[in-house]
SERO-4910 file (N, C-alpha, C, O; in steps of 0.05 Angstrom, whole numbers):
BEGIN
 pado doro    nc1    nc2    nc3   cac1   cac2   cac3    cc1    cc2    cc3    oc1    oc2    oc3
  Unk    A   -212   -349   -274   -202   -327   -292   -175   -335   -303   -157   -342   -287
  Unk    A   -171   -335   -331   -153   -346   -349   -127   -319   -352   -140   -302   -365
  Unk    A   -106   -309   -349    -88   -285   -356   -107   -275   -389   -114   -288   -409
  Unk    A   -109   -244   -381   -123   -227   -401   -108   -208   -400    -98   -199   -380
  Unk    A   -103   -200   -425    -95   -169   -427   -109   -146   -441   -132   -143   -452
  Unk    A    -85   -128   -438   -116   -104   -452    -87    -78   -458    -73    -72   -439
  Unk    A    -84    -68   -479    -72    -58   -493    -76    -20   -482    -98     -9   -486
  Unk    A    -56     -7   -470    -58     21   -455    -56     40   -465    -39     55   -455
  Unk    A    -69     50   -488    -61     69   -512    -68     90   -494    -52    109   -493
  Unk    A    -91     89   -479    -95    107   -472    -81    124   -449    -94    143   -440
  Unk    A    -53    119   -437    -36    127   -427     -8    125   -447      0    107   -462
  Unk    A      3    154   -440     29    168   -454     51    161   -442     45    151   -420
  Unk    A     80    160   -447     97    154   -436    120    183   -441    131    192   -461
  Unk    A    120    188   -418    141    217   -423    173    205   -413    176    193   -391
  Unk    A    191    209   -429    220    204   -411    234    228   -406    230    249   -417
  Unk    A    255    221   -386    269    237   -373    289    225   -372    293    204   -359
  Unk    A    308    240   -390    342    228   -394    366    248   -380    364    271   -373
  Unk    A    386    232   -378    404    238   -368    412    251   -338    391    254   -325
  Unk    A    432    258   -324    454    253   -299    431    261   -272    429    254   -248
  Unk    A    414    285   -294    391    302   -271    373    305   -276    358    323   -270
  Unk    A    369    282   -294    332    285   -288    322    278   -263    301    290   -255
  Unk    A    333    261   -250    320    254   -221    312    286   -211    289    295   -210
  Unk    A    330    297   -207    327    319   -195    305    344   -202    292    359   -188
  Unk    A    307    342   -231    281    355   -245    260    345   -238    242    362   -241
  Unk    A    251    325   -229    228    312   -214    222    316   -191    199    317   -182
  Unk    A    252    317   -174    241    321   -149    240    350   -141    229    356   -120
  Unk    A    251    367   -158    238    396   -149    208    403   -163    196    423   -154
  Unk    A    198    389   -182    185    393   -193    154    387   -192    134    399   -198
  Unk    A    160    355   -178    127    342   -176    123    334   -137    136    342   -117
  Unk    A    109    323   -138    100    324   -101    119    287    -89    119    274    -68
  Unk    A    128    287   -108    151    251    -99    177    253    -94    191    265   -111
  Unk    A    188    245    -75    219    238    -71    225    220    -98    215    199   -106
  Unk    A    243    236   -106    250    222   -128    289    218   -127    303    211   -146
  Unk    A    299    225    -96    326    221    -96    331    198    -87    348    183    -97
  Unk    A    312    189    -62    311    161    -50    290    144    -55    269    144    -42
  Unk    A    296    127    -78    280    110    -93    294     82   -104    310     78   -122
  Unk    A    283     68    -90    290     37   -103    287     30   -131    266     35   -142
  Unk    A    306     19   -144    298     12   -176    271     -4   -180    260     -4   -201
  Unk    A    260    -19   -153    240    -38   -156    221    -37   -140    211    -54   -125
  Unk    A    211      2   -148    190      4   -147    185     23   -160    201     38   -171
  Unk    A    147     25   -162    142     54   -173    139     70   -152    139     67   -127
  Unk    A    136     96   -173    129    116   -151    105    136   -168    102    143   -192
  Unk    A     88    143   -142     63    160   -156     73    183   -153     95    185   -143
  Unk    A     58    210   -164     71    235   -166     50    251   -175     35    238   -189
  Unk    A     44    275   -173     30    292   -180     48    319   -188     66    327   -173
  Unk    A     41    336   -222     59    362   -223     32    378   -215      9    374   -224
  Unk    A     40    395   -199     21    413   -192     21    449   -204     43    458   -211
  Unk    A      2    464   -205      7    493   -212     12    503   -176     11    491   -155
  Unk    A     17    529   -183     26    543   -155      4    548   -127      8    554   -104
  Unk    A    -23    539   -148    -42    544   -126    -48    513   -112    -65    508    -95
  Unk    A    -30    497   -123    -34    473   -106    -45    448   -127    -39    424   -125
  Unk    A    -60    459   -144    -77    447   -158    -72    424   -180    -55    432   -197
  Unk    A    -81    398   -185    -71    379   -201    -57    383   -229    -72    369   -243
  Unk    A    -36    394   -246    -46    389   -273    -39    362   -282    -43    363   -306
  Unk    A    -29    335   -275    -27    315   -278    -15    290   -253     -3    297   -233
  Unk    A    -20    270   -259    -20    245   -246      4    227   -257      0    219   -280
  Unk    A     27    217   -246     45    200   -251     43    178   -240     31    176   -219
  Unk    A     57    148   -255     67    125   -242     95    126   -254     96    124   -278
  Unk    A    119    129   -242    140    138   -249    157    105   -246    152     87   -229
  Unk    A    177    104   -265    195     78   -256    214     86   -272    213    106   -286
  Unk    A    242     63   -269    264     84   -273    279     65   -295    292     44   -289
  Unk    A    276     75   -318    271     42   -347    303     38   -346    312     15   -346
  Unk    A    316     56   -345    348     56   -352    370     64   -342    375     74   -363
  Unk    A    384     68   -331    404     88   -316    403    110   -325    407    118   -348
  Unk    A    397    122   -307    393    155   -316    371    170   -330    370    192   -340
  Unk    A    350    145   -328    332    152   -350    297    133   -326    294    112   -314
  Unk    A    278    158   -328    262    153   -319    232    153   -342    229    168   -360
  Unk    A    215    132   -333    188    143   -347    173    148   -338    169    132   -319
  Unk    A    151    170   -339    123    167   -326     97    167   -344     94    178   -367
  Unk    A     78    154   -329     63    145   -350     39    156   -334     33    151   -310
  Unk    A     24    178   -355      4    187   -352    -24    189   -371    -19    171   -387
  Unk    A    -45    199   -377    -63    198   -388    -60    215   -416    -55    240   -418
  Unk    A    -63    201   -432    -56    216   -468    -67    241   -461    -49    257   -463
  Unk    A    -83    248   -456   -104    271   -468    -96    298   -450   -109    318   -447
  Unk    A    -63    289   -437    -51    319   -418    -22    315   -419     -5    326   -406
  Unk    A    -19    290   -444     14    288   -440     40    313   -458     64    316   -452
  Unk    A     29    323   -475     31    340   -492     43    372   -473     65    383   -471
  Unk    A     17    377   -461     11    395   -445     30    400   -422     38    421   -414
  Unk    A     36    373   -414     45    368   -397     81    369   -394     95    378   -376
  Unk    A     89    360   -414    113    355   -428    124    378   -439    146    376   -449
  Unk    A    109    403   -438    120    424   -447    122    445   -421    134    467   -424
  Unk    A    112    439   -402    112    457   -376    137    438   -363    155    451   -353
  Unk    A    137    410   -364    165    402   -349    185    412   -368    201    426   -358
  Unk    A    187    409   -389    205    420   -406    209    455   -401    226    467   -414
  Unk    A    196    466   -385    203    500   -389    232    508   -352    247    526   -344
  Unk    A    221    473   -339    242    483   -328    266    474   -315    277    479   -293
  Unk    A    274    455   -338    301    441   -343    328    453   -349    350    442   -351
  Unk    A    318    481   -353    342    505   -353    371    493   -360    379    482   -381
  Unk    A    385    499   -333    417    489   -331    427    452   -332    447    439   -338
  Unk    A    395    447   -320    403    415   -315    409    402   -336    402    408   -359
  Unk    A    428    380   -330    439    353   -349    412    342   -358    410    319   -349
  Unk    A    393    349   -372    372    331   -375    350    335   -405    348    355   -419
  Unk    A    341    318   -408    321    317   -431    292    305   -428    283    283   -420
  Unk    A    281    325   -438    246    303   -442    246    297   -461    261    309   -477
  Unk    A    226    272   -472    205    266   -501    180    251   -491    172    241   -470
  Unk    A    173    257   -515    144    231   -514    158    206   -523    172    207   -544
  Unk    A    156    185   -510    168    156   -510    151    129   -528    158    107   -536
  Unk    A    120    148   -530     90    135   -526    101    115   -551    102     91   -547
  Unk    A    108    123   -571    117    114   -604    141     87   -598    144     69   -614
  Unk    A    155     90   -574    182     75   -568    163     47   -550    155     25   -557
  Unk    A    162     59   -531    152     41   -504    120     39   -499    106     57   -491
  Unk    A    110      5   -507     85     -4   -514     85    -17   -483    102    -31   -471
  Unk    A     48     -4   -469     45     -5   -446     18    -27   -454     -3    -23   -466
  Unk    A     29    -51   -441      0    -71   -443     -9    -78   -403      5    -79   -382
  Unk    A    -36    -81   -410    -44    -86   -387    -48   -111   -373    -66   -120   -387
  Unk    A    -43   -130   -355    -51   -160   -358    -70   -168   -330    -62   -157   -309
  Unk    A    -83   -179   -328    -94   -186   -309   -106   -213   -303   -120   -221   -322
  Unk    A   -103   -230   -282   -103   -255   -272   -118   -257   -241   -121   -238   -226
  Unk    A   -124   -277   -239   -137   -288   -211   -117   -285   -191   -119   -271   -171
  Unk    A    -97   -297   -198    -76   -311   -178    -46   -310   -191    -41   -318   -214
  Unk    A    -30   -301   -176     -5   -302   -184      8   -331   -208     27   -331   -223
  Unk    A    -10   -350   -201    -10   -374   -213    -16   -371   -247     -1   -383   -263
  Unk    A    -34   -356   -254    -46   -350   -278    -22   -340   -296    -25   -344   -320
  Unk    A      3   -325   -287     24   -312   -305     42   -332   -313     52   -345   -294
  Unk    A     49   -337   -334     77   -354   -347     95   -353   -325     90   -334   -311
  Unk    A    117   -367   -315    133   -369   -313    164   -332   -312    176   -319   -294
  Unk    A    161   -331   -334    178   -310   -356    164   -279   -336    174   -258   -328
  Unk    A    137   -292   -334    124   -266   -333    111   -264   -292     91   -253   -284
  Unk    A    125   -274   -281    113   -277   -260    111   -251   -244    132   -237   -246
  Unk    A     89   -239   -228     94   -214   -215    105   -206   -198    108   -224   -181
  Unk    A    115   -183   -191    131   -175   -167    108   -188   -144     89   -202   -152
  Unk    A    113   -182   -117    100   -200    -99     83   -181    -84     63   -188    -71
  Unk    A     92   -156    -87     71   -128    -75     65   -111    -96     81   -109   -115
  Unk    A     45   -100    -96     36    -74   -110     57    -54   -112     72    -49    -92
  Unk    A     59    -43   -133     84    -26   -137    108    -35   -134    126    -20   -127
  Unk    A    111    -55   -139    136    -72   -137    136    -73   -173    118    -70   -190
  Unk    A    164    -80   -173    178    -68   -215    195    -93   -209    211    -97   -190
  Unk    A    189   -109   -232    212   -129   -243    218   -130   -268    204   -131   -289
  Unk    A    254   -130   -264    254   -124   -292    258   -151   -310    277   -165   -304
  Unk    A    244   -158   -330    249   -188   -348    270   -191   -348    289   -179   -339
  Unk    A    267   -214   -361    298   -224   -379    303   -209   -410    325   -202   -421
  Unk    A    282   -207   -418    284   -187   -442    284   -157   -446    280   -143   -466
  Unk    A    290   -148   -410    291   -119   -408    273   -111   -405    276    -92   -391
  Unk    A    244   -115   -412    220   -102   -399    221   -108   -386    235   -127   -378
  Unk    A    194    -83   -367    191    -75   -339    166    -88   -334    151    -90   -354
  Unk    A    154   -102   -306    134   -113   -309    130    -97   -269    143   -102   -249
  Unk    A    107    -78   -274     98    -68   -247     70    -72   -236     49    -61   -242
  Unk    A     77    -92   -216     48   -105   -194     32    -72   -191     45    -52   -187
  Unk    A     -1    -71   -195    -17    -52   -188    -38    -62   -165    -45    -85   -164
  Unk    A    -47    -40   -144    -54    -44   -134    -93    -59   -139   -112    -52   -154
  Unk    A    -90    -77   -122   -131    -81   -128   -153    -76   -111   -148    -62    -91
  Unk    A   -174    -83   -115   -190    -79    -92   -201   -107    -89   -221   -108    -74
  Unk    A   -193   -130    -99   -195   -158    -90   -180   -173   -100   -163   -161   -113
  Unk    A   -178   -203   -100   -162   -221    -95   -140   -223   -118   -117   -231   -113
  Unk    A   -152   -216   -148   -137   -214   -159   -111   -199   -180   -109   -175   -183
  Unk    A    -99   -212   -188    -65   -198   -194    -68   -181   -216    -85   -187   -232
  Unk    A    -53   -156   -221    -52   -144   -242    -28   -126   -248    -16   -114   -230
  Unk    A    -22   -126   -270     12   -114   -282      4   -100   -300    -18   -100   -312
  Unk    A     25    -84   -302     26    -68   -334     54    -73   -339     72    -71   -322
  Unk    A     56    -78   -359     84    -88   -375     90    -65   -397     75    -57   -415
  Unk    A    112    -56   -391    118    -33   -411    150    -53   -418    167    -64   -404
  Unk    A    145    -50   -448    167    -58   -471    170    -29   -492    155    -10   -496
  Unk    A    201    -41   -502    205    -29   -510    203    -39   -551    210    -60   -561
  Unk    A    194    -24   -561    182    -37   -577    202    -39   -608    193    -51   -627
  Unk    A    230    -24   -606    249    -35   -617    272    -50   -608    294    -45   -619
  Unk    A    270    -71   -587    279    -88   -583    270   -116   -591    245   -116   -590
  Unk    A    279   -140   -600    270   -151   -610    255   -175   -590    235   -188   -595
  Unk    A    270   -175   -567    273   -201   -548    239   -187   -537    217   -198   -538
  Unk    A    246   -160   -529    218   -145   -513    184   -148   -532    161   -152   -525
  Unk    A    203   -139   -568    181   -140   -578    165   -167   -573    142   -165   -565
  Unk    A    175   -192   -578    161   -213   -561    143   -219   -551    125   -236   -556
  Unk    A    150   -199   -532    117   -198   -520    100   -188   -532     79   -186   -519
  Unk    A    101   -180   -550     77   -170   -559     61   -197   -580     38   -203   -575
  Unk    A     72   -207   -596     67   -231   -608     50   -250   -586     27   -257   -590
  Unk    A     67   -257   -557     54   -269   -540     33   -257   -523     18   -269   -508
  Unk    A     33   -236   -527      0   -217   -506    -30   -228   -525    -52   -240   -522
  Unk    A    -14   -216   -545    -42   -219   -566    -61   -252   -576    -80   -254   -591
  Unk    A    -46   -272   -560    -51   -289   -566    -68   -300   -540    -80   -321   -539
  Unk    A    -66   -281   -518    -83   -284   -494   -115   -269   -504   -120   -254   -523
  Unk    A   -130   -279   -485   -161   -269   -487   -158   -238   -477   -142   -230   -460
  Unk    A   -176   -224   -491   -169   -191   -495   -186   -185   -469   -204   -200   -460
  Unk    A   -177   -159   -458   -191   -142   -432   -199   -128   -444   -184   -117   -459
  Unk    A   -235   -118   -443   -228    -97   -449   -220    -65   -440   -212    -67   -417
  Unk    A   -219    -36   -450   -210    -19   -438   -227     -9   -414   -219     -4   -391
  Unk    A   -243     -9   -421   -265     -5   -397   -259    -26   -370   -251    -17   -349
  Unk    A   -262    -42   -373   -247    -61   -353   -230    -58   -345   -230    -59   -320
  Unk    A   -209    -54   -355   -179    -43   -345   -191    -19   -321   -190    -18   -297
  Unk    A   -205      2   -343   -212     30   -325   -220     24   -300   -212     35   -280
  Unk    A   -247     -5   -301   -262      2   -274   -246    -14   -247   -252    -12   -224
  Unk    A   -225    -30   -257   -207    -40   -241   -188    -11   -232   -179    -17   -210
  Unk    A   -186     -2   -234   -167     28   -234   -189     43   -209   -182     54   -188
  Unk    A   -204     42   -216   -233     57   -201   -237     47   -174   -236     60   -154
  Unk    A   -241     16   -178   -245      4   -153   -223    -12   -138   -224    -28   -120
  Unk    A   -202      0   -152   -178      3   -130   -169     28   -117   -152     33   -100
  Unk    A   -190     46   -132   -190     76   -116   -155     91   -129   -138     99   -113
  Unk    A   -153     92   -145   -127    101   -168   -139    120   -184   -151    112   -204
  Unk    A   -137    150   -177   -155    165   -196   -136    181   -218   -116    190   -209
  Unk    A   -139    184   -238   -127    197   -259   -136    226   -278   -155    231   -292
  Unk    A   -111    243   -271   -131    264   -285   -121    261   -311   -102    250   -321
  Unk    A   -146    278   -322   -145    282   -356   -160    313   -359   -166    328   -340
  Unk    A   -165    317   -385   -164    343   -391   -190    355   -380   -196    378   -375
  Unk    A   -199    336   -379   -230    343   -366   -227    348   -336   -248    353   -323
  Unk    A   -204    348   -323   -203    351   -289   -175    365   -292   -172    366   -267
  Unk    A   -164    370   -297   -147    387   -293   -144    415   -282   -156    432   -295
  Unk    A   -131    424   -259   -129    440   -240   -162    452   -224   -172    473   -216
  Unk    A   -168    423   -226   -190    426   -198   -181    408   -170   -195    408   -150
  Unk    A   -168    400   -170   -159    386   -143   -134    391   -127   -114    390   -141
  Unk    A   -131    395   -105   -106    390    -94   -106    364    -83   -127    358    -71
  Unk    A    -85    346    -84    -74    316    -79    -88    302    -62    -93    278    -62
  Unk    A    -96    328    -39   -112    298    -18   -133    299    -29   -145    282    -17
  Unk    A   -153    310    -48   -182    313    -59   -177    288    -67   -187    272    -52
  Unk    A   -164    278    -87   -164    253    -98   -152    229    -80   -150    207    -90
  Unk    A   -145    233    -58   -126    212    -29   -106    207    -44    -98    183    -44
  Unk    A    -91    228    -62    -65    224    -66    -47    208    -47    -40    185    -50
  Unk    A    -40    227    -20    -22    222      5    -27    197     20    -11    189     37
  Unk    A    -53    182     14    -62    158     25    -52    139      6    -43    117     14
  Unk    A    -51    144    -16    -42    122    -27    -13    126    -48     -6    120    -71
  Unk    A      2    140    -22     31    141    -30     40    156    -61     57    147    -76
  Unk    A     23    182    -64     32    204    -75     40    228    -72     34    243    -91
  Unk    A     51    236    -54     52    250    -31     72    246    -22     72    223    -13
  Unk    A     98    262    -17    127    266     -3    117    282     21    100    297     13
  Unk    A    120    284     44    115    313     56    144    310     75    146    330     89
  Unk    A    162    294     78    192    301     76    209    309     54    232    301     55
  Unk    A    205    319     41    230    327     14    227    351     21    214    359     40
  Unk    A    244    370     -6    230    397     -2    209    418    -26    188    413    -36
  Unk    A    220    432    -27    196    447    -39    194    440    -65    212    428    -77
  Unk    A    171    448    -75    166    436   -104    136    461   -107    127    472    -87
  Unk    A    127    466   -132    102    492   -138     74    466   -128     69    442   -133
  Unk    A     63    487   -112     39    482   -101     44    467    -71     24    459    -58
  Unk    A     73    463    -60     79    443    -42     68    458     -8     64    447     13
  Unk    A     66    490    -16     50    499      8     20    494     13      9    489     35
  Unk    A     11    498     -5    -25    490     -2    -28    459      0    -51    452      6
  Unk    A     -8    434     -5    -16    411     -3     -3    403     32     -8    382     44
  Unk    A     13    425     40     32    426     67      3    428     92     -2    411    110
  Unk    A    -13    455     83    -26    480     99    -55    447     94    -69    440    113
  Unk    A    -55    438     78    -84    419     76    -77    402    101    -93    399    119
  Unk    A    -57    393    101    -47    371    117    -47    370    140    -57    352    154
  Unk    A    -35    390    146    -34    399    176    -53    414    191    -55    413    215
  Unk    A    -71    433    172    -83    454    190   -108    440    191   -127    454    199
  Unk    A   -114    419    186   -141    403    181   -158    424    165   -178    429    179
  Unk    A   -159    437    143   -162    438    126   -189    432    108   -209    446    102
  Unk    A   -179    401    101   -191    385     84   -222    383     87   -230    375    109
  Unk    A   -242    387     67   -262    385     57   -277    367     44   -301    364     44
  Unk    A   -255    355     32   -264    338      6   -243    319      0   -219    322     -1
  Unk    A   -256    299     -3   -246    272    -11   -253    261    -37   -267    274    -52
  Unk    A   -244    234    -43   -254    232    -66   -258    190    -57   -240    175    -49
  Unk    A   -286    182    -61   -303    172    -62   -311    149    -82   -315    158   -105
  Unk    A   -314    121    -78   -329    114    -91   -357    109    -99   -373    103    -81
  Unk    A   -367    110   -127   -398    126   -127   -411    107   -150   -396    107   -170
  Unk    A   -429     96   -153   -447     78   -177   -473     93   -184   -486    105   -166
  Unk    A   -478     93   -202   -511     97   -217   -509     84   -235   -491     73   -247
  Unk    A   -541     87   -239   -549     61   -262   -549     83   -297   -551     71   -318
  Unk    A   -547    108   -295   -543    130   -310   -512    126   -317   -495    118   -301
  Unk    A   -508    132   -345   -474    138   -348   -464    162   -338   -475    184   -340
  Unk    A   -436    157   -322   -419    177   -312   -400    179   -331   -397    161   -347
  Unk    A   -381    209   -333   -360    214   -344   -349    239   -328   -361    254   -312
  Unk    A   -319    238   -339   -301    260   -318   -314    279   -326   -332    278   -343
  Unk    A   -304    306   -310   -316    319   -311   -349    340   -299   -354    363   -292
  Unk    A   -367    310   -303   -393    320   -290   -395    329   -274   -372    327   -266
  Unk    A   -410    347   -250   -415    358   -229   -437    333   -218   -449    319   -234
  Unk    A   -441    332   -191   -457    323   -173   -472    339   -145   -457    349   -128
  Unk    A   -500    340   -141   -503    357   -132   -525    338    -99   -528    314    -97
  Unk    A   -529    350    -90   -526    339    -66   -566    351    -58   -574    372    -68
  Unk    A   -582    337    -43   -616    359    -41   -610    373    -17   -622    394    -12
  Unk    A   -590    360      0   -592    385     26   -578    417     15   -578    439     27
  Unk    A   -568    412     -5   -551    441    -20   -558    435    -54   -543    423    -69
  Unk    A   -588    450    -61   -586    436    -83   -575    466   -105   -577    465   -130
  Unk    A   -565    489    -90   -563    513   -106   -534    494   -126   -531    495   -151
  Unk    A   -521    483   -112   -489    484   -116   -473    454   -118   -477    436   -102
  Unk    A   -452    452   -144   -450    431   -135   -434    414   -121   -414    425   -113
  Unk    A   -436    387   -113   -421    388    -87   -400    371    -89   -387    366    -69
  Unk    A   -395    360   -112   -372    355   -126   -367    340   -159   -382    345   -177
  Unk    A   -348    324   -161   -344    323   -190   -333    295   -196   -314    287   -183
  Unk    A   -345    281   -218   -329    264   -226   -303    256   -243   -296    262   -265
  Unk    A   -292    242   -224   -257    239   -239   -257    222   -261   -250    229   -283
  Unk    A   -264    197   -253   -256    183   -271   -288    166   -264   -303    168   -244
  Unk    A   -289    150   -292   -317    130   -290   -308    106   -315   -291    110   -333
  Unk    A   -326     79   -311   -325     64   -328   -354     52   -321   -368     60   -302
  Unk    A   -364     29   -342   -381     12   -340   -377    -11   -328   -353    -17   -325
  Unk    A   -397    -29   -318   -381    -55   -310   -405    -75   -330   -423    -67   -346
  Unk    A   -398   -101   -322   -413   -114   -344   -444   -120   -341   -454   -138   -356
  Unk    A   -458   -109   -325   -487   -107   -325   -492    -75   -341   -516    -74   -348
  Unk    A   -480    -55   -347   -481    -28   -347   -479     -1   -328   -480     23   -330
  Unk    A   -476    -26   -306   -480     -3   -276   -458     15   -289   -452      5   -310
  Unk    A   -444     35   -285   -434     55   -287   -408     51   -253   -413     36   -234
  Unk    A   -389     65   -255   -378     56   -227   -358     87   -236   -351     92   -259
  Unk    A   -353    105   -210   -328    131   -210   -322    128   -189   -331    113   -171
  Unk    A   -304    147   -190   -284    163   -166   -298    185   -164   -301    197   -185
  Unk    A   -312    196   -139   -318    227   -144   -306    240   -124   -298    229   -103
  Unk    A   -304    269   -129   -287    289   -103   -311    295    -92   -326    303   -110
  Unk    A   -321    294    -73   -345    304    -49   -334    312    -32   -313    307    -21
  Unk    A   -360    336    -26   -351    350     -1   -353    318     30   -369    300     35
  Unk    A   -331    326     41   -335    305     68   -364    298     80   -373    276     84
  Unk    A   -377    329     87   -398    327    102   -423    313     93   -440    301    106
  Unk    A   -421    320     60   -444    304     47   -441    280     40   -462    268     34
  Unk    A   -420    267     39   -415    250     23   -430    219     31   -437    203     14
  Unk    A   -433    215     54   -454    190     67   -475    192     75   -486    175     87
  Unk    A   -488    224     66   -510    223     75   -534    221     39   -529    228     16
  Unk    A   -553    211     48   -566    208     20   -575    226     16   -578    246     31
  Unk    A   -586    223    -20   -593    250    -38   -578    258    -54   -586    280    -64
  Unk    A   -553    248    -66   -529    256    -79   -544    248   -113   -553    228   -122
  Unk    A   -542    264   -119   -550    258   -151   -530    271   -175   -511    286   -167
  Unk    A   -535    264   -211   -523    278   -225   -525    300   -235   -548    306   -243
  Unk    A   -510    313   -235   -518    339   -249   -540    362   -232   -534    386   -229
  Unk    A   -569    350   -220   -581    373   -204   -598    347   -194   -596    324   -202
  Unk    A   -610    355   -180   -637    339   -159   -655    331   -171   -675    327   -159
  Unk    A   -655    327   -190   -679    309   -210   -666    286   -226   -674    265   -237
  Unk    A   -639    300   -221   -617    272   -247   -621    250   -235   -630    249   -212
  Unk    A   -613    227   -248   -602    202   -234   -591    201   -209   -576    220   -205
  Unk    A   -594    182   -185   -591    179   -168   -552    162   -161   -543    142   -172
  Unk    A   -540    179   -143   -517    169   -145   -514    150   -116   -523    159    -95
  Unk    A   -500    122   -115   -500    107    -89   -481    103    -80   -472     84    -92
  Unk    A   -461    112    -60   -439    106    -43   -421     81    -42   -437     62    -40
  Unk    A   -407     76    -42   -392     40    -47   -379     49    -26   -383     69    -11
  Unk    A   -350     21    -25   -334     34     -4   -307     23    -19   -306      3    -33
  Unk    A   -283     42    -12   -255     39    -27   -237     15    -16   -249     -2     -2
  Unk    A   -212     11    -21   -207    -18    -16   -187     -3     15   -176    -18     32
  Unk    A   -186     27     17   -169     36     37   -184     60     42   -199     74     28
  Unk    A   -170     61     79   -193     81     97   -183    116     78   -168    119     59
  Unk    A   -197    132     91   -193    157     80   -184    174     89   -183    196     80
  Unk    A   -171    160    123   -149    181    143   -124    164    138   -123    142    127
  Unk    A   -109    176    146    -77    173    139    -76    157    168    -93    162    186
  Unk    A    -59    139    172    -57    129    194    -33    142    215    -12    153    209
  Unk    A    -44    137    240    -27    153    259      1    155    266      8    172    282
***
């Protein structure tokens, strides 16, 4: 495999300027956002009061005093106007950035495959910043090989650069990008899943979205009460059929065929057509067979396994 990239329109870039935005974040979404290394990201969820998802962050911190998070177009709007309602007294500002800061995707075999210029941080979630001021952040995989998203800034001239030099690499396409996202178990909401999940439904807290030392933030008691009181029901799963998946769908299970027994988050194709998601399932059903789309006659759905366990370690 030769370095490919693949162009991220499909994620928004919201910023957060000035002395307190940190702080607008950290009362706001489920991440410590006071004790944070410049060189790394951090995941984050803003939640409603009942606990419930209304969006998904990868947060990094582009400037002094100035943070971005990059979430899915189709809730950034939405999104940007509920952090904006409660910035009150604070030193701080939002925008949409999406128009400023161009998010490309790149992916390689081996750390070996990246230029020089462009080499990756050495862990997942690890942020390096170029020589031309872009940010280049290691993502996690579910095999051997390397993958970044490079966010530039696209009125700079040294940053624009890269863009001249991406396009001259062999193209990814989006779908590809997606099902690498999938089968690294990285789920993303969009408008179609929005405030059906609380954080561990999706293994937020497993894969380091999830503070449960800071303090309070809206919805931070129902993701507290999941945690501790054992709770939890539902996970979220990797799932294939030979049928197309999309967010949103229901999945329904034959030992319970009144109801369904959970939902898909996110889905892509891979290059035979198999279909590949994230789904939220109830625990109890989730390895036992019979899981289908939509009702008990749909397409048949088949179990995979994620690249990480689904208990939190001790």
């Amino acid at each position: 495999m030769s370095l490919s990239f693949c162009p991220l329109d499909g994620f928004s870039v919201l910023r957060v300027s000035g002395p307190q935005g940190a702080d607008l974040l950290h009362a706001q979404l489920s991440q410590d956002f006071q004790h944070w290394p410049a060189d790394q990201a951090r995941l984050a969820a803003l939640l409603n009061p009942q606990g419930r998802m209304l969006a998904d962050f990868i947060a990094l911190q582009w400037a002094p005093e100035q943070i971005v998070l990059l979430l899915d177009a189709s809730i950034a709007a939405s999104v940007l106007q509920r952090l904006r309602m409660f910035v009150l007294r604070l030193k701080c500002t939002l925008d949409d950035a999406s128009a400023q800061l161009q998010r490309h995707g790149l992916l390689g075999a081996s750390p070996a495959d990246f230029p020089a210029h462009l080499a990756p941080p050495t862990r997942p979630w690890g942020v390096r910043r170029l020589e031309s001021g872009a940010l280049l952040l290691r993502l996690p995989q579910a095999d051997e090989a390397v993958r970044c998203l490079l966010l530039s800034d696209a009125s700079q001239p040294a940053q624009q650069a890269h863009q001249t030099e991406l396009t001259a690499l062999p193209a990814l396409p989006v779908s590809e990008w997606a099902l690498q996202d999938i089968r690294a178990g990285l789920p993303h909401i969009t408008l179609a899943t929005q405030q059906l999940f609380v954080p561990q439904m999706l293994n937020l807290e497993l894969i380091g979205g999830v503070s449960f030392k800071k303090g309070c933030y809206p919805g931070q008691e129902v993701v507290a009460r999941s945690q501790y009181r054992g709770t939890l029901k539902r996970r979220t799963y990797l799932v294939s059929s030979a049928a197309p998946l999309q967010a949103g769908q229901e999945l329904v299970h034959e030992t319970d065929p009144g109801q369904p027994c959970g939902v898909v988050v996110n889905a892509a194709p891979d290059h035979t057509g198999r279909y590949w998601a994230l789904a939220e399932l109830k625990i109890a059903l989730a390895e036992q067979p019979g899981l289908h789309l939509g009702d008990v006659s749909g397409p048949a759905i088949d179990i995979g396994a994620l690249p990480y366990a689904l208990t939190a370690p001790a």
